[in-house]
N, C-alpha and C positions, 0 to 999 in steps of 0.2 A: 521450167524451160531454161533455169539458169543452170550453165556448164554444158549447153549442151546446142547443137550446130544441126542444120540441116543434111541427114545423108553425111555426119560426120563423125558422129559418137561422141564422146565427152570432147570436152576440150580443158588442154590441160593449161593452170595460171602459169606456171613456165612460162608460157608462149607469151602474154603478154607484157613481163617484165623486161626491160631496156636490156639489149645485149651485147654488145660487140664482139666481132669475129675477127681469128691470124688465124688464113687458111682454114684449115677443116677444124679448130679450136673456137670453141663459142663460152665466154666468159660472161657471167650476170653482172649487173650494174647497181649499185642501190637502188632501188623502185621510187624513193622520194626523190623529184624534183629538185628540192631543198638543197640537199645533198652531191648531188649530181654535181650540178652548175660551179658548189665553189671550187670541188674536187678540181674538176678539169680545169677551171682556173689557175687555182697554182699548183699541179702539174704544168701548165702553158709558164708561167712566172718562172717557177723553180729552174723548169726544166732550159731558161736561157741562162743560168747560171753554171752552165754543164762544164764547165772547166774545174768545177772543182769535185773534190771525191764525193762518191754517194749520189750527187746528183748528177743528171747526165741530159744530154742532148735527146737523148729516145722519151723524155718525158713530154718533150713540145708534141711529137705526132701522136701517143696515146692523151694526149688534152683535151687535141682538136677532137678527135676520135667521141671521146665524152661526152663533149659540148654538142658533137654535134646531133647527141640525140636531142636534144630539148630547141636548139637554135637553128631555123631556117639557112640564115647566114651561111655559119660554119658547115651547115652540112650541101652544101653546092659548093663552096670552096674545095672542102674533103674531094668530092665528087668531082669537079674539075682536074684536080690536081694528082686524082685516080687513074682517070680515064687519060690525063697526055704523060704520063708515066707508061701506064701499058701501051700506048699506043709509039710515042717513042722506043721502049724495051721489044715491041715486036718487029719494029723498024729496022732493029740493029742487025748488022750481017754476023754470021758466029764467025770465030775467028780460027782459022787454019793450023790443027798444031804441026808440026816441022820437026 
């Protein structure tokens, strides 16, 4: 019965390896824990150091992103900070070209 689901067919390990999603793009994550957590760490570090070349400021949001598969915390923050972004961005009025 291992790989296999009810009324579902196999089921494929893809599916349970850590993923994060840009849009309709879905990226694997290392599978070990281990790994994960110092990852997104310093990405989060590095990435305040974003004034200088090579590292950049876009490392802080894929850190969080990381962290937040293994960390309760981080992943409500993510989630907060998700949801009053769209909801601000759907707020806004478009702007009239002229």
């Amino acid at each position: 019965m291992v790989g296999r689901a009810i009324g579902l067919g196999r089921i494929h390990w893809s599916f349970l390896l850590a993923k994060i999603r840009f849009g309709s793009k879905s990226y694997d994550l290392p599978g070990n824990r281990i790994i994960r957590i110092p990852l997104g760490i310093c990405l989060v570090l590095l990435g305040t150091v974003g004034f200088l070349p090579v590292l950049g400021f876009w490392m802080i949001p894929l850190g969080l992103m990381i962290l937040s598969v293994d960390i309760p915390v981080v992943r409500r923050f993510n989630r907060r900070v998700s949801v009053a972004f769209a909801r601000w961005w759907s707020g806004r009025k478009p702007r009239r070209a002229q």
